[in-house]
N, CA, C and O atoms as a MOPAC input file, in Angstrom:
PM7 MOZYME 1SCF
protein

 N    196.06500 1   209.04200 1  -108.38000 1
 C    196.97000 1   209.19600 1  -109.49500 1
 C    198.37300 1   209.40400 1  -108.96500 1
 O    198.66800 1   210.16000 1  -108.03900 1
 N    199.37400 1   208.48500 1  -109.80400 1
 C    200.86500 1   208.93800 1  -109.70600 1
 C    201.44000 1   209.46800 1  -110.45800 1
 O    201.32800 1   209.06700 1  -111.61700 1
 N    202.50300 1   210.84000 1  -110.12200 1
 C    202.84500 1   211.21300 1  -111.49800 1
 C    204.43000 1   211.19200 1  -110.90500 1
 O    204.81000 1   211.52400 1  -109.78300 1
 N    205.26000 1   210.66400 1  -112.10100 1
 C    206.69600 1   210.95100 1  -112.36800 1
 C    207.31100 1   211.48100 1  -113.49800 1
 O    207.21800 1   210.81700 1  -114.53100 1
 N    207.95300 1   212.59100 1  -113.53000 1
 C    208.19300 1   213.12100 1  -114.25300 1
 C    207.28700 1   213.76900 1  -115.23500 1
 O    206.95300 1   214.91300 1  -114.93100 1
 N    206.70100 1   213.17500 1  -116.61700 1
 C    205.78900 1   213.77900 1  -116.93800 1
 C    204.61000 1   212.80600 1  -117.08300 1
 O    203.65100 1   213.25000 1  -117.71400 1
 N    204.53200 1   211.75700 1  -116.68400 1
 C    203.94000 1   210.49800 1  -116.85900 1
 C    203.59700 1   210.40000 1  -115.38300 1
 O    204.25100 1   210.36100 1  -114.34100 1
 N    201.94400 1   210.37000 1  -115.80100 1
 C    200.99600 1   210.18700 1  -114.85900 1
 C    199.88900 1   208.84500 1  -115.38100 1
 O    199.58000 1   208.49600 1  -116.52100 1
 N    199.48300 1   208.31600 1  -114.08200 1
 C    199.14100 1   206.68100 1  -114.16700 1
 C    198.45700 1   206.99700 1  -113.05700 1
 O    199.04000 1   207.42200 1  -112.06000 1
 N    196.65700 1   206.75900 1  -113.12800 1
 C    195.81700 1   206.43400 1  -112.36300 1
 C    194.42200 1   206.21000 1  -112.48800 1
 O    193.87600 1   206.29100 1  -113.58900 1
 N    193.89800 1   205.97700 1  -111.61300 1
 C    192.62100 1   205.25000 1  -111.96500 1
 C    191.69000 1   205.85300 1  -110.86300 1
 O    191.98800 1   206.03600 1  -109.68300 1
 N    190.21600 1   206.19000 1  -111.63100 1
 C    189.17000 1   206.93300 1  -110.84400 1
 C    188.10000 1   205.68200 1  -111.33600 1
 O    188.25000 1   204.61300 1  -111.92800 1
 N    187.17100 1   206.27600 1  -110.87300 1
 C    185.68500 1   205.63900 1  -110.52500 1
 C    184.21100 1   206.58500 1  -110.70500 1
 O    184.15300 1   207.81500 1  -110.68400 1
 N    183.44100 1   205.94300 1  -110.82400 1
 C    182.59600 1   207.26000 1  -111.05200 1
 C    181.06600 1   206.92800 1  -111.27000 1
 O    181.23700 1   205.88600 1  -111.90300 1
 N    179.84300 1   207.05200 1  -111.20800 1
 C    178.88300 1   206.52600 1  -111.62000 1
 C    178.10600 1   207.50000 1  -112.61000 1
 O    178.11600 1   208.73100 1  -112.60900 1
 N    177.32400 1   206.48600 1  -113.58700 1
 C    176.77400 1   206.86500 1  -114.70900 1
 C    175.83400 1   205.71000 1  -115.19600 1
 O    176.15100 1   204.52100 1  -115.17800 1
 N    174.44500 1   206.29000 1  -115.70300 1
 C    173.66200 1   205.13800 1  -115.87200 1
 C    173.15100 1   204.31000 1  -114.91500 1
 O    172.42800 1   203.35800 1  -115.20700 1
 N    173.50300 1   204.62500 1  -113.65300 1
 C    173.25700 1   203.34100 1  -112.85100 1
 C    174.02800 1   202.80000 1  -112.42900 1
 O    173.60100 1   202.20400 1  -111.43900 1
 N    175.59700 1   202.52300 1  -112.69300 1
 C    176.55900 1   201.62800 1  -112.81000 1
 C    177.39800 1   202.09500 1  -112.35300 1
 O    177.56000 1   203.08400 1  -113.06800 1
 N    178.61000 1   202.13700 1  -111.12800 1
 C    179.96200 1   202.00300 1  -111.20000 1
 C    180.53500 1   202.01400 1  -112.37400 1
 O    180.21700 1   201.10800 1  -113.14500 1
 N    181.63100 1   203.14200 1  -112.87100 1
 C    182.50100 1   202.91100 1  -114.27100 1
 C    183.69600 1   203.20200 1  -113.30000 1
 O    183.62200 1   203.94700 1  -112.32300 1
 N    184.77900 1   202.52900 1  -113.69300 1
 C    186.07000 1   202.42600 1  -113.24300 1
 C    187.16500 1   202.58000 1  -114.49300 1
 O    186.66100 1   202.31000 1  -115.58300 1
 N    188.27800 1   202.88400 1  -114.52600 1
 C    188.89300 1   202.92700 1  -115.82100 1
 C    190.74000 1   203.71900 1  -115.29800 1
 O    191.10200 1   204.78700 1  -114.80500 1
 N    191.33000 1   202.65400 1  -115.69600 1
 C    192.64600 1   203.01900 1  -115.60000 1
 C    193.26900 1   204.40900 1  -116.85700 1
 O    193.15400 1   204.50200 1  -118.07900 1
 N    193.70600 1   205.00300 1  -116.16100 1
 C    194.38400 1   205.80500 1  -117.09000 1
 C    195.32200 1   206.20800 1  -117.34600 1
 O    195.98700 1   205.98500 1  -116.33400 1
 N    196.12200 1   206.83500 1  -118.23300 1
 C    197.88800 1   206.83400 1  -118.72200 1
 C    197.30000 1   208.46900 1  -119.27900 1
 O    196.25900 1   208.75500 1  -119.87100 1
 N    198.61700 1   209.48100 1  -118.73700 1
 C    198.17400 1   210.87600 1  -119.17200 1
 C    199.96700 1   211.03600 1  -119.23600 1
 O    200.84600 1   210.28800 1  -118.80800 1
 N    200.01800 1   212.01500 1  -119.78000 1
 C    201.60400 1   213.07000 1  -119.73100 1
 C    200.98800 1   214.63000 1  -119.45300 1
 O    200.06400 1   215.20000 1  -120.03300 1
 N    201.80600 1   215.07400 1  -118.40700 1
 C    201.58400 1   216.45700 1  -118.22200 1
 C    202.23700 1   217.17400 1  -119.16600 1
 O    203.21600 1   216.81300 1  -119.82000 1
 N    201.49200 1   218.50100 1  -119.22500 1
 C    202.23800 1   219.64600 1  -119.94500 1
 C    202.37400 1   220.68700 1  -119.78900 1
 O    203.02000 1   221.54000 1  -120.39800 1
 N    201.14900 1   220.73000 1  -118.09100 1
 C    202.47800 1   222.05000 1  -117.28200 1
 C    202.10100 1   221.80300 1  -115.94100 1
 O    201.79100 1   220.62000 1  -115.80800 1
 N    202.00200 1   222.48300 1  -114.85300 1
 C    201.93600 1   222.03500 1  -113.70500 1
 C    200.79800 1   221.88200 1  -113.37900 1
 O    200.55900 1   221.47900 1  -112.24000 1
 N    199.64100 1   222.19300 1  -114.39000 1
 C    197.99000 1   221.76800 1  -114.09700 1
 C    197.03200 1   221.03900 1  -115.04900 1
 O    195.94100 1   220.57700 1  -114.71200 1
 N    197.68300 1   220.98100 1  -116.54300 1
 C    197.38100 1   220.27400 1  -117.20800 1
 C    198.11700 1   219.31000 1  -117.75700 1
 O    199.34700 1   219.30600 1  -117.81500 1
 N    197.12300 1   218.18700 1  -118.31400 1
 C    197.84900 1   216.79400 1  -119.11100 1
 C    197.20300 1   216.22600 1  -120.36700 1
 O    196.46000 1   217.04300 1  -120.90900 1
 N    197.23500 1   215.77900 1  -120.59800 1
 C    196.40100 1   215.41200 1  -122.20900 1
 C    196.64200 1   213.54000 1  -121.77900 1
 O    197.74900 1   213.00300 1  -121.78700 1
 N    195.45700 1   212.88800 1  -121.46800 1
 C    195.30000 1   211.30600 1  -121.60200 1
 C    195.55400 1   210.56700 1  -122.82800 1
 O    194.91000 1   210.56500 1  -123.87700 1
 N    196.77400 1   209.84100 1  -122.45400 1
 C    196.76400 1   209.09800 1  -123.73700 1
 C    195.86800 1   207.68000 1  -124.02600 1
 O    195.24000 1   207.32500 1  -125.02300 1
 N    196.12800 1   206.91800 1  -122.48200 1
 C    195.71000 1   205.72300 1  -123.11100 1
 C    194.88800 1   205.29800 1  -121.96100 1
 O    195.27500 1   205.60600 1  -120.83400 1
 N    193.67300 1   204.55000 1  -122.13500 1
 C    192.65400 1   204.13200 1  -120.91800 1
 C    192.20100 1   202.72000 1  -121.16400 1
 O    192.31100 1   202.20200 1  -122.27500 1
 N    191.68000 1   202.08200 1  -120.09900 1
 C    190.95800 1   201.05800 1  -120.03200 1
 C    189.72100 1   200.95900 1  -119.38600 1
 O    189.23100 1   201.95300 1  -118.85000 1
 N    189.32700 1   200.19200 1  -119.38000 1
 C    188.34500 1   199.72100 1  -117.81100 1
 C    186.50100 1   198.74000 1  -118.34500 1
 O    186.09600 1   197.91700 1  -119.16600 1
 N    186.02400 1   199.51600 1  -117.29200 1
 C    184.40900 1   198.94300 1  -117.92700 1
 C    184.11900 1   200.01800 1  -119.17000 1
 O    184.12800 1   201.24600 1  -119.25500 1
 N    183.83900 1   198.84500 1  -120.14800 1
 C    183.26400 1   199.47500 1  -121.05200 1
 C    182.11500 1   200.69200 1  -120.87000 1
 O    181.05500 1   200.50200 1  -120.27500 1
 N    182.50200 1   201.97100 1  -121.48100 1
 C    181.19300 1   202.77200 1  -121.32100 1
 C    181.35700 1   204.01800 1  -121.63200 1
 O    181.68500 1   203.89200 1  -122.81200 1
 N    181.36500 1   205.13300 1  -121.42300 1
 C    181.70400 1   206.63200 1  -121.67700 1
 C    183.36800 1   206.64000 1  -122.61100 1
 O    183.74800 1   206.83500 1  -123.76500 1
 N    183.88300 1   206.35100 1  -121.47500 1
 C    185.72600 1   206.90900 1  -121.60000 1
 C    186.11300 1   205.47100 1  -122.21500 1
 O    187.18600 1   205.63600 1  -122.79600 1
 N    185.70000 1   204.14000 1  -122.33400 1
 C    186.87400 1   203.69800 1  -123.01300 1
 C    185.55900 1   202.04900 1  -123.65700 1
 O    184.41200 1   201.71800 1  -123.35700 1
 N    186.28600 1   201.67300 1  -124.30300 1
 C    185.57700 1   200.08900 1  -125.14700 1
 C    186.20800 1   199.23500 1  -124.85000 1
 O    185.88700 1   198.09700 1  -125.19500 1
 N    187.56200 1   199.52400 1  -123.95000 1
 C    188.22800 1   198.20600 1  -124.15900 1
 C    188.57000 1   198.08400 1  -122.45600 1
 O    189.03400 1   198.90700 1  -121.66600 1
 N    188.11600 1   196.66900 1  -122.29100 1
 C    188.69200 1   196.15100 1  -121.39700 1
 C    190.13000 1   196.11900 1  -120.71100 1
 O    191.02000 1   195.71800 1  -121.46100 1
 N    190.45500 1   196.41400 1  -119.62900 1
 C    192.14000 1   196.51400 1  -119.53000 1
 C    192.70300 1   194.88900 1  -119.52400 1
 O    193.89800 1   194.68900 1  -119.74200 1
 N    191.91400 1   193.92000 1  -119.30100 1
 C    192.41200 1   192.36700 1  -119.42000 1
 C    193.00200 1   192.78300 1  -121.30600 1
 O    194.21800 1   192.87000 1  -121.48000 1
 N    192.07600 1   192.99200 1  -122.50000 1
 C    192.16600 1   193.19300 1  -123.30600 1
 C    193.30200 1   194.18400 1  -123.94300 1
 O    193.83300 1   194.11600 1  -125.05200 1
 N    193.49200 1   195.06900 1  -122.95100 1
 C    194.92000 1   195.95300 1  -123.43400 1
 C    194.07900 1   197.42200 1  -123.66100 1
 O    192.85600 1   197.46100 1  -123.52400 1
 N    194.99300 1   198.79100 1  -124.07300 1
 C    194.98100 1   199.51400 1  -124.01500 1
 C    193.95300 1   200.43100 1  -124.77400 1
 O    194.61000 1   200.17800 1  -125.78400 1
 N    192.80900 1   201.38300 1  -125.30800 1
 C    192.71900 1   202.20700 1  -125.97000 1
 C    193.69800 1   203.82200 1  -126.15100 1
 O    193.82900 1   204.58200 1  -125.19200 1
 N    194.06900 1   204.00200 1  -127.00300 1
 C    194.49900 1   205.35400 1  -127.44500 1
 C    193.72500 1   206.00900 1  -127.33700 1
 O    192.63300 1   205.44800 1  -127.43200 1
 N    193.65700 1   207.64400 1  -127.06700 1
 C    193.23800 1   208.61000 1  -126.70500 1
 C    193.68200 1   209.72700 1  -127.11900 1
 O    194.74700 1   209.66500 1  -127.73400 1
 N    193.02500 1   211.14500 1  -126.93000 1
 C    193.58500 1   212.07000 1  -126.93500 1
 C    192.78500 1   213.57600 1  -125.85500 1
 O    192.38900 1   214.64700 1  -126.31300 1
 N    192.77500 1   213.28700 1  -124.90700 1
 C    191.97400 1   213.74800 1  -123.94100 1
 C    192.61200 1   214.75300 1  -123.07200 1
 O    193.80700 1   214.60300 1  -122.81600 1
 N    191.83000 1   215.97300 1  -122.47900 1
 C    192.07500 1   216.64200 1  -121.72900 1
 C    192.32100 1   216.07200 1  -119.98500 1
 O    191.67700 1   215.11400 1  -119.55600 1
 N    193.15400 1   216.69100 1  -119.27700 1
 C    193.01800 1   216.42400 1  -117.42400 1
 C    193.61900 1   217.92900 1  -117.16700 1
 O    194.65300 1   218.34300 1  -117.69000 1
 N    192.99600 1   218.48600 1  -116.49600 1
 C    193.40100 1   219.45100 1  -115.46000 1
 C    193.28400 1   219.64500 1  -114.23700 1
 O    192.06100 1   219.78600 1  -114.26100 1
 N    193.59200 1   219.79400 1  -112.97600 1
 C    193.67300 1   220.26800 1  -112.09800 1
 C    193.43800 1   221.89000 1  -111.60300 1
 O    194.30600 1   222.67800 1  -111.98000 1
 N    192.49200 1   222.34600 1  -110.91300 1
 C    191.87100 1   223.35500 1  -110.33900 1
 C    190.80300 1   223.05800 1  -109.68100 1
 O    189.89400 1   222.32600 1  -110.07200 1
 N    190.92500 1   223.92400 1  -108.10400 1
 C    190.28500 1   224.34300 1  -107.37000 1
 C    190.41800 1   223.23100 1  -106.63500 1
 O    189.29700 1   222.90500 1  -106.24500 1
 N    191.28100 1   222.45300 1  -106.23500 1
 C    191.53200 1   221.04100 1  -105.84900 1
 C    190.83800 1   219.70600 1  -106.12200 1
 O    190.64200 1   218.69600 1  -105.44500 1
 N    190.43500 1   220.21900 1  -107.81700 1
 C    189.48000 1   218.65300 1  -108.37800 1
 C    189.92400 1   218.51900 1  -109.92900 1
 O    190.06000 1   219.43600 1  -110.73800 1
 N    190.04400 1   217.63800 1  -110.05400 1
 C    190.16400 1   217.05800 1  -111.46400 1
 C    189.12200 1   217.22500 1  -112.67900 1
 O    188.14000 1   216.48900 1  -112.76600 1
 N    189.37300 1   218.14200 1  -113.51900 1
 C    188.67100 1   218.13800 1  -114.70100 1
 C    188.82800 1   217.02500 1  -115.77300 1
 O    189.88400 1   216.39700 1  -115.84300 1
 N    187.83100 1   216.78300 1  -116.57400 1
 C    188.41000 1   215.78200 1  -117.36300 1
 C    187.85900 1   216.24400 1  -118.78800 1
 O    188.18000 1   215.69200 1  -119.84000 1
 N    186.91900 1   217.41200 1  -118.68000 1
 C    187.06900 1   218.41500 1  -119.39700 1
 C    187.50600 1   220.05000 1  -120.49400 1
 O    188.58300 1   220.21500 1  -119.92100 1
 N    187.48300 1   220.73000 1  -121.08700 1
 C    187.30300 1   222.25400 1  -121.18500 1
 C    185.91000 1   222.35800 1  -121.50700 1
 O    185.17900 1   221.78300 1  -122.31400 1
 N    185.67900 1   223.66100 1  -120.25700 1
 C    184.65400 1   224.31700 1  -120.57400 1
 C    185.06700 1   225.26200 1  -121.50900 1
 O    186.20900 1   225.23900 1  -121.96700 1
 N    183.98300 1   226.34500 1  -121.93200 1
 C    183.92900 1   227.13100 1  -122.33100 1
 C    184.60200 1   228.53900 1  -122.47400 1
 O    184.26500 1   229.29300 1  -121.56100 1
 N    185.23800 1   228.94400 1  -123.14400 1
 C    186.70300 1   230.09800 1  -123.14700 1
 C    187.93700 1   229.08900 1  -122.24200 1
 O    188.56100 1   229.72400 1  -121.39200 1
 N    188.16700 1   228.12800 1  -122.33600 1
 C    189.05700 1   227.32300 1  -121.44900 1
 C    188.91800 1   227.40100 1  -119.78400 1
 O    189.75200 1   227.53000 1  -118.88800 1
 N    187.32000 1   227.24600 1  -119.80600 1
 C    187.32100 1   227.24000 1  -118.11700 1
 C    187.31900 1   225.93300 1  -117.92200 1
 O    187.06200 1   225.12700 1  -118.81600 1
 N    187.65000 1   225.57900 1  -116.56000 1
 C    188.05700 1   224.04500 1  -116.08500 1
 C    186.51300 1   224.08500 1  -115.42100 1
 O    185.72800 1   224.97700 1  -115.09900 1
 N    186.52100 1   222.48700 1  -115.39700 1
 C    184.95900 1   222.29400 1  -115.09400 1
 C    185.38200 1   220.73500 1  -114.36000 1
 O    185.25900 1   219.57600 1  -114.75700 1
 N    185.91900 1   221.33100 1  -113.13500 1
 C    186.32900 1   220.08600 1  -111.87800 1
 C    185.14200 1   219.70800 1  -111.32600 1
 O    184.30500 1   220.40900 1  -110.75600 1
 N    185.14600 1   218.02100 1  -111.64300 1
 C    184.12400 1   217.44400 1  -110.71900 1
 C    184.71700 1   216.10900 1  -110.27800 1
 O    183.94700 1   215.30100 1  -109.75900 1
 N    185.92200 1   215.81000 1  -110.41900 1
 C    186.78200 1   214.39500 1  -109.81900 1
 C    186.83700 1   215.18700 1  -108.25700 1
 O    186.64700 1   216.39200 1  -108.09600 1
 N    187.12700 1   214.24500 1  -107.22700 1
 C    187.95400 1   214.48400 1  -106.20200 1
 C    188.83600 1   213.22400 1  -105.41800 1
 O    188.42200 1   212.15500 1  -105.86500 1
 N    189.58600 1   213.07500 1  -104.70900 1
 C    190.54200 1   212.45000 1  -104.71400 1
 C    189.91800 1   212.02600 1  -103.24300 1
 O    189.56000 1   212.77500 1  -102.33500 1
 N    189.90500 1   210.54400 1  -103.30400 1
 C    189.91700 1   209.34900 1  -102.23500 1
 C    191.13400 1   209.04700 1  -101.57200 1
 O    192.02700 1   209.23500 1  -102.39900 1
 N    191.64300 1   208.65100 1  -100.42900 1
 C    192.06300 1   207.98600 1  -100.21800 1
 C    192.19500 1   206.52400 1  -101.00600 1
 O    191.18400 1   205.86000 1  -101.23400 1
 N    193.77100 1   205.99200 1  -101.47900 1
 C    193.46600 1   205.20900 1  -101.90000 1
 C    194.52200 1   203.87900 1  -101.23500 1
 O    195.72100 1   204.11000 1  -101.07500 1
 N    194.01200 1   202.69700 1  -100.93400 1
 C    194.52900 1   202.17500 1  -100.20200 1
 C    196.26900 1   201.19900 1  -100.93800 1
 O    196.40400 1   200.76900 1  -102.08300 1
 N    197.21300 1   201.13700 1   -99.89600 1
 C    198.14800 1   200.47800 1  -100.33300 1
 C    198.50800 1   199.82500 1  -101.60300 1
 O    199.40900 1   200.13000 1  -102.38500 1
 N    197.63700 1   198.86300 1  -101.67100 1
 C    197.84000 1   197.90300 1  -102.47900 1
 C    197.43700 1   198.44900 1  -103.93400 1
 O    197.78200 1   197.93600 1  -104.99900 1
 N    196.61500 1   199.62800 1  -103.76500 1
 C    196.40900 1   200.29300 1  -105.22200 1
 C    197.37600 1   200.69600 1  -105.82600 1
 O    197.70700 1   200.30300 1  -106.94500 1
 N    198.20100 1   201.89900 1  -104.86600 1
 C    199.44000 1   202.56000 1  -104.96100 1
 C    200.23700 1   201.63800 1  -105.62500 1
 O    200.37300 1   201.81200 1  -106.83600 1
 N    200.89400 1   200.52500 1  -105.00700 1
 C    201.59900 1   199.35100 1  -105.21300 1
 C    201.32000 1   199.17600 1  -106.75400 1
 O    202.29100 1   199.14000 1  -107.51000 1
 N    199.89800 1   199.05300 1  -107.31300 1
 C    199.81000 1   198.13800 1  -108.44600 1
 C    200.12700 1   199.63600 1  -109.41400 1
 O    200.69900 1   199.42300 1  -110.48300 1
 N    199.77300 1   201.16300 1  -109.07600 1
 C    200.03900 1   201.92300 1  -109.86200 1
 C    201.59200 1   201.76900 1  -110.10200 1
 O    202.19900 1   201.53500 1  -111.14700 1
 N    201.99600 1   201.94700 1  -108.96600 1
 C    203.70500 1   202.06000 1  -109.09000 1
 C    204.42400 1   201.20800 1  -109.85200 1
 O    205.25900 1   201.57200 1  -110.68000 1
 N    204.04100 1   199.71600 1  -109.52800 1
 C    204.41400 1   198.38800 1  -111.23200 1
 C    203.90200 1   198.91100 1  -112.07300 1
 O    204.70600 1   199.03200 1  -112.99800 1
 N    202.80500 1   199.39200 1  -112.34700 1
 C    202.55200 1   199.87300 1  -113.81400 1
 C    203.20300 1   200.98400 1  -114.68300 1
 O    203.45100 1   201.21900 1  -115.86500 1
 N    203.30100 1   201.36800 1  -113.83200 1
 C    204.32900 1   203.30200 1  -114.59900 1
 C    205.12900 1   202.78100 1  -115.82200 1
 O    204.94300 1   203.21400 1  -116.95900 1
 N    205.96300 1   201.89200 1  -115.53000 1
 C    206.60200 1   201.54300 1  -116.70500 1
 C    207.74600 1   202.50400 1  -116.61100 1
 O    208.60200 1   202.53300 1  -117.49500 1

């Protein structure tokens, strides 16, 4: 994930069902550990229906940061419930995040 200013743009991976799910995502922060997702794409499945060839879904989703992993949840009394962690991600990803920011 890249974030500028309050606009953050990135894309995770993840398995479920059996399957690789991949899915671009568009978030705005709203303080130095949380963000609310606005808009996603990817393989159809959990997080989104629409294809990113196809264009964008709207959202209204939680992201936080703690304990050095990405929630994409709230738990319970607002506990964070991190289970992302961050890859290395190679050049050319960076590159295509950075054209995208908009």
């Amino acid at each position: 994930m890249i974030q500028h200013g309050d606009r953050i743009c990135g894309t995770w991976t993840y398995f479920a069902t059996g399957q690789e799910n991949a899915s671009t995502v568009v978030a705005r922060a709203i303080s130095e550990t949380k963000a609310r997702r606005t808009q996603v794409c990817g393989r159809p499945g959990s997080e989104t229906d629409t294809p990113c060839e196809e264009g964008w879904q709207q959202m209204d989703r939680p992201l936080e940061f703690c304990a050095g992993k990405l929630s994409d949840m709230t738990g319970f009394g607002d506990a964070c419930l991190a289970d992302y962690e961050a890859v290395p991600a190679a050049e050319d990803e960076l590159a295509a995040l950075e054209a995208a920011r908009g």
